[in-house]
C-alpha positions in Angstrom: -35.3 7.2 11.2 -38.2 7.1 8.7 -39.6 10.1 7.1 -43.5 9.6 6.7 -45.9 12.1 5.2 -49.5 12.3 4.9 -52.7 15.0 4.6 -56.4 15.7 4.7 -58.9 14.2 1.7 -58.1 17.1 0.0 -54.7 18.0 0.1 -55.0 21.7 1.6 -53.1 20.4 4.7 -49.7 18.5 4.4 -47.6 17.0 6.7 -44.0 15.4 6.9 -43.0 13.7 10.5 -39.1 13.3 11.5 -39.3 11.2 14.2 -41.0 7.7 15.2 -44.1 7.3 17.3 -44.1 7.3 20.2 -46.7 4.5 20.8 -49.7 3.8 18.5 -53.0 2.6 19.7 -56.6 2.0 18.0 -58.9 4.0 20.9 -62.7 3.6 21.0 -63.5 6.6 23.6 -66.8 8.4 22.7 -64.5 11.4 21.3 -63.2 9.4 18.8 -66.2 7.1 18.1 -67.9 10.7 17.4 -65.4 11.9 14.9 -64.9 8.6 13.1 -68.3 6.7 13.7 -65.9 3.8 14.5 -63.1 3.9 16.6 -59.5 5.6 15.4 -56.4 4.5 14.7 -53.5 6.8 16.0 -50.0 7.1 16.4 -48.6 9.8 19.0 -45.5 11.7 18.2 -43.2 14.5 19.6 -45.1 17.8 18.3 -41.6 19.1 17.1 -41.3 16.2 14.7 -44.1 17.7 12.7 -44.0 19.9 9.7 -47.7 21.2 8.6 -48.4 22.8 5.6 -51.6 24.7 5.0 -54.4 25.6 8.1 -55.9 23.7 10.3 -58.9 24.3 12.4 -59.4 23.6 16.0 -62.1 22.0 18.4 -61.2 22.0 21.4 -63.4 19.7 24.3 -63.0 18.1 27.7 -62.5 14.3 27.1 -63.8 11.2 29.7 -59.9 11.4 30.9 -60.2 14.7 32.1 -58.1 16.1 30.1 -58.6 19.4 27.5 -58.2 18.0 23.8 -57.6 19.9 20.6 -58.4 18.6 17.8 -56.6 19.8 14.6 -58.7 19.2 11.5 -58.6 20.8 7.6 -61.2 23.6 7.3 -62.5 22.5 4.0 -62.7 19.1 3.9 -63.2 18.3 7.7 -60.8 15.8 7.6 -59.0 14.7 11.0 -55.8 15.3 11.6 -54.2 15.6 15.1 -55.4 15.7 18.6 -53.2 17.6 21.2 -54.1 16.9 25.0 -53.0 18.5 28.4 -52.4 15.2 29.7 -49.4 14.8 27.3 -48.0 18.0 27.0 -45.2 18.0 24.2 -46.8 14.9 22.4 -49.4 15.2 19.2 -52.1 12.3 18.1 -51.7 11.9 14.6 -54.2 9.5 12.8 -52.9 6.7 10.5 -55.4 6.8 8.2 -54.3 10.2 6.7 -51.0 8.9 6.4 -50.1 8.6 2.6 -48.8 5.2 3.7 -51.0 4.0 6.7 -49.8 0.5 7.1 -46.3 1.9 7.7 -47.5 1.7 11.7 -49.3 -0.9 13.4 -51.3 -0.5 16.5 -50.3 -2.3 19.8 -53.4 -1.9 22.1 -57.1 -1.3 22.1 -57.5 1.8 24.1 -60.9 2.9 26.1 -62.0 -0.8 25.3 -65.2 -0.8 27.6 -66.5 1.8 25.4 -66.2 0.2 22.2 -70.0 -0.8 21.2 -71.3 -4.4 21.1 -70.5 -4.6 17.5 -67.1 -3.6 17.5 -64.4 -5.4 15.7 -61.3 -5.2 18.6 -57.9 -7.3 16.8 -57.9 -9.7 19.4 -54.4 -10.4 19.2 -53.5 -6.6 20.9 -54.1 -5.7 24.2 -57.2 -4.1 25.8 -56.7 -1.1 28.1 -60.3 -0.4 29.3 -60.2 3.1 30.0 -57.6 5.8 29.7 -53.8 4.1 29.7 -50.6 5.8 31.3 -49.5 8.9 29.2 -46.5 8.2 27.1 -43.8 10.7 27.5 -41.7 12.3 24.6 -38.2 10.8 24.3 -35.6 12.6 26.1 -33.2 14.9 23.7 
């Protein structure tokens, strides 16, 4: 198993995760195209495989799925974190770019493709899930 750690631009929160993902996708929703201006890259693990240090605020929205989202992010740099949905109850979005080693996970779909603008660059060589894909579930143990 490979320990990964990452945190917010700057450095207030920390985090250490124990486990592997779960899946990792790049999703291009209108949620995420909000926060990132582009779409985001995530990774989802079990939410007992993470250790935070430091506070996090919360936002907390209805997304296109239906589903309630949280979205964990540091209070004084902004910077997001984690996204916790009702729709995948024991499971926590984690975004690779806050990883302090980001390339240590590779996407393997385009998520909420048919909302991507015009101008979006989609890797051509992953999938494309147009809307909302089938909830992963956490690993049995």
């Amino acid at each position: 198993m490979t320990q990964r750690t990452g945190g917010c631009l700057c450095g207030q929160v920390r985090y250490r995760l124990s486990a592997e993902p779960v899946v990792s996708r790049l999703c291009w929703c209108r949620d995420c195209q909000h926060i990132a201006g582009n779409g985001t890259a995530n990774a989802i693990f079990p939410t007992d495989s993470i250790q935070i240090t430091g506070t996090t605020a919360e936002f907390s929205s209805r997304g296109d799925s239906g589903n309630l989202v949280s979205r964990r992010f540091c209070p004084q740099c902004g910077c997001h974190l984690f996204a916790d949905s009702t729709g995948r109850v024991g499971l926590t979005v984690v975004r690779l770019g806050t990883l302090d080693e980001p390339s240590s996970i590779r996407p393997v779909a385009n998520i909420w493709s048919a909302s991507a603008p015009d101008w979006a660059c989609l890797d051509p060589g992953l999938p494309r899930i147009e809307h909302q894909p089938q909830s992963p579930q956490p690993p049995a143990g």
